[in-house]
N, C-alpha and C positions, 0 to 999 in steps of 0.2 A: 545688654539692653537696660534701659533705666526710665523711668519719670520723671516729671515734673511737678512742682506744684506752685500754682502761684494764690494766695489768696487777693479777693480783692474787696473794694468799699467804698462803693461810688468811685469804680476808674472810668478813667481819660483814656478813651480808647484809641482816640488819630492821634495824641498828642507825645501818648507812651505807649502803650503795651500793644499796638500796629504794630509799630516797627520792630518790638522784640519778641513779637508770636512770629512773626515774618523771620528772622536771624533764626528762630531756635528752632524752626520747622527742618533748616537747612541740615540739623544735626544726622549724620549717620546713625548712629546707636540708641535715637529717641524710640521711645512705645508712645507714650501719652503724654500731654501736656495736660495736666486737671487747673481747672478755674474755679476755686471756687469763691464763689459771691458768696460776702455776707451780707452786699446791701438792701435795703429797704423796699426798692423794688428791684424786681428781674427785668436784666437785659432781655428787649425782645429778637435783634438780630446783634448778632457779632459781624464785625466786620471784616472776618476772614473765614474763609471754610478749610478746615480740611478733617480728613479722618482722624488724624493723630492728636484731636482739639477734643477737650469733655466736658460740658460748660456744668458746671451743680451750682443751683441756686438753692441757698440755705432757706434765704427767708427770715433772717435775723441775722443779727452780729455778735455770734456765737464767739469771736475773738480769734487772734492769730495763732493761736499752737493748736487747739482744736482745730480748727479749717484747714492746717494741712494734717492734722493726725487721718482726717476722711481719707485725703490722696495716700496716704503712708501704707493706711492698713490694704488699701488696694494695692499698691507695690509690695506687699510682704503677701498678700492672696493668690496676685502673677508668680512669687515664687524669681521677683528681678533682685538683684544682686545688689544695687543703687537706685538714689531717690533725690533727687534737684531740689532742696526748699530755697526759694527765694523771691525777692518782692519785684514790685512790677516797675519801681522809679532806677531798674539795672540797666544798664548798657554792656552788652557782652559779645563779643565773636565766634563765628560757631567754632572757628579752630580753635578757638581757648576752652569752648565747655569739653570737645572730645579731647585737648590736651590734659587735660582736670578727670576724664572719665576713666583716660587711660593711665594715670598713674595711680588713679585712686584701686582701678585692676587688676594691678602690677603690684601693689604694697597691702598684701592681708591686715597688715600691721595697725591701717590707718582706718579711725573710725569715722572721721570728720575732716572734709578738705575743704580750708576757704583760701581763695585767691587774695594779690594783695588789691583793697581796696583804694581808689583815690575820689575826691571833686571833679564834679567838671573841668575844674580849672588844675588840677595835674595834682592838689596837693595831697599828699596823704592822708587817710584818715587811720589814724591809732586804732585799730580792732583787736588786735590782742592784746587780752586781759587780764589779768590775775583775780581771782574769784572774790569777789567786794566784801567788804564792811559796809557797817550803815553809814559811816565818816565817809566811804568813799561815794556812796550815793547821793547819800543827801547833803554833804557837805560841798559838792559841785556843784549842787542845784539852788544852794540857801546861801551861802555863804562867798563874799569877796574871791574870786579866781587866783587873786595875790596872796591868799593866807593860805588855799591849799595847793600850791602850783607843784610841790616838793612831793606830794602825799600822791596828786595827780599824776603825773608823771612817773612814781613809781608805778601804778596802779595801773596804768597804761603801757606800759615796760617801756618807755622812749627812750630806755638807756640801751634798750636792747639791739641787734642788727637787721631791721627791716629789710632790708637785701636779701636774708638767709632765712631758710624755713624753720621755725620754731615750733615747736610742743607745749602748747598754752591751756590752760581748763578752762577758759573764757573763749569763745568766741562769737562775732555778730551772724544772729541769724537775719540777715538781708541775702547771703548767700551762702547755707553749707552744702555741703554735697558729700551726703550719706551714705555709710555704709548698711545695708537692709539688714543684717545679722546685726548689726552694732545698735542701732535703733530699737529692733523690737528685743535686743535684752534687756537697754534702758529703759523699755515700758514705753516708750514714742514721748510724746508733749505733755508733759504735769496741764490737764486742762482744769485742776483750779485757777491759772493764771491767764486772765483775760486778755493783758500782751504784756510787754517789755522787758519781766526777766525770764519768759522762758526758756531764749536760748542758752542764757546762760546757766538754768537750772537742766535742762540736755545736753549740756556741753561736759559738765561736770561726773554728769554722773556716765558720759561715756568715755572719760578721759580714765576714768577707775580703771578699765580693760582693755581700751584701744589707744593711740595716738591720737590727739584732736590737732589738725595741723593746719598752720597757714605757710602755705604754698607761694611765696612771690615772682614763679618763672611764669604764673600769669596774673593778668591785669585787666581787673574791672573795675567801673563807674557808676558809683551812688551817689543820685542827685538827693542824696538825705535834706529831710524838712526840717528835722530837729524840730517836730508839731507840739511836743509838749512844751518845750520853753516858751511854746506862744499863745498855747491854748491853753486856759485854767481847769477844763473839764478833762482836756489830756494829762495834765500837770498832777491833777487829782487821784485819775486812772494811773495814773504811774504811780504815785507814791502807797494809794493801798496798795497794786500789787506788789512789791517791793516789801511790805510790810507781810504780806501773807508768806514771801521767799524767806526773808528771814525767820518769819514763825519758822516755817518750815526745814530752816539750815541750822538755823542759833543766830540770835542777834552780838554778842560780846562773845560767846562760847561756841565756838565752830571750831572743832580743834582739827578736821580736815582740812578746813581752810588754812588754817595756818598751816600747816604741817606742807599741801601744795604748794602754799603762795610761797612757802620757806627756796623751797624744792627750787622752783621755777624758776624763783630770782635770781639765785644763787647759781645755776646752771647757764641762765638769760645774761646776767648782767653783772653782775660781781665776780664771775670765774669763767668771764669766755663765754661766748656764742656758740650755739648746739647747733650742726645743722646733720644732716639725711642725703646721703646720695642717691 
């Protein structure tokens, strides 16, 4: 059995998370779906009933890795094995979450399993990552796309074989699927980070002990907003926390980092594709 957790923040409830509380209810192996709201105000009715639904309203916008660490430490209190973090803009089939349940079951090995992600429109999106520089952050975000394309694309492993499943220390939290041991040795969600590196700051440190895996025998759809590129106040909220991440890794001197991203590439891309039967 496992959870879920979705946080939410002012959602669209006919327009998205209907249709995917509806798919994920279908799940064999579900316990709880946790909702938690950080918005401003509490929803008064939801537009689906069932048992398996647990609506927390926070009452502020306590941020993304906190809001699900709530649902987590509930999953690690039930004593479940797995825990679904993922956002609510997913498109997903139930046969794909229990195909992702059941291998993440079957492999002790693995700390962290994400699906291969795509657009609406089929194309891929690069989620695995190799654990950033500040050049890699903020040089994507300030700087001509033409001058770091080289830097990008290693960063993103596009040399890599997205067909095959890889062992990466980056992964997008828009969908992991947790191992409950692997979690609560990592400590669950660094909640000094309000959003956007924190998956990549729990991605890392559960790659020290387990495998963090992306899995592409399944396939899911993130209608991603990319909000900060368009919003100044998100744009803002990203770059402090990203500035508190690096406090907290090394900004020039992360000798981990390097030492992985050595590892990984060289494994990924320079010597052959790794994959896992």
């Amino acid at each position: 059995m496992f959870n879920i957790s979705i946080v939410l923040y002012k959602p669209r409830w006919q327009q998205e998370l209907l249709p995917l509380l509806e798919e994920l209810l279908k799940i064999r192996s579900l316990r709880t779906i946790y909702l938690v709201d950080n918005s401003p105000q509490k929803t008064d009715v939801i537009p689906i009933s069932s048992k398996k639904i647990k609506y927390i309203f926070v009452g502020e916008n306590i941020g993304y890795g906190r809001g699900h660490n709530i649902a987590i430490r509930e999953t690690i209190y039930q004593r479940l094995s797995h825990h679904l973090v993922m956002n609510s803009d997913i498109k997903v089939d139930r046969e794909d979450v229990e195909k992702l349940y059941d291998f993440l079951s079957s492999n002790d090995q693995v700390g962290v399993l994400m699906p291969k992600v795509t657009n609406p429109n089929g194309d891929v999106q690069y989620l695995c990552k190799l654990l950033p520089s500040p050049m890699d952050v903020f040089g994507r975000r300030f700087l001509p796309s033409s001058w770091i394309r080289t830097r990008n694309d290693r960063y993103e492993l596009r040399g890599a074989d997205y067909s095959r499943p890889m062992n990466v220390p980056y992964l997008s939290g828009c969908f992991m699927f947790l191992r409950t041991e692997a979690v609560f040795k990592a400590r669950l969600f660094d909640e000094r980070f309000f959003m956007y590196p924190e998956d990549v700051d729990l991605t890392r440190r559960i790659h020290r002990d387990y495998l963090t895996l992306y899995y592409p025998s399944v396939t899911i759809i993130h209608d991603h907003a990319k909000e900060s590129y368009h919003n100044l106040r998100l744009l803002w909220i990203h770059c402090v926390n990203m500035c508190k991440y690096f406090n907290k890794w090394g900004w020039f001197f992360d000798r981990e980092r390097r030492l992985v991203n050595k590892q990984v590439y060289n494994q990924l891309v320079s010597k052959g594709k790794q994959s896992i039967n």
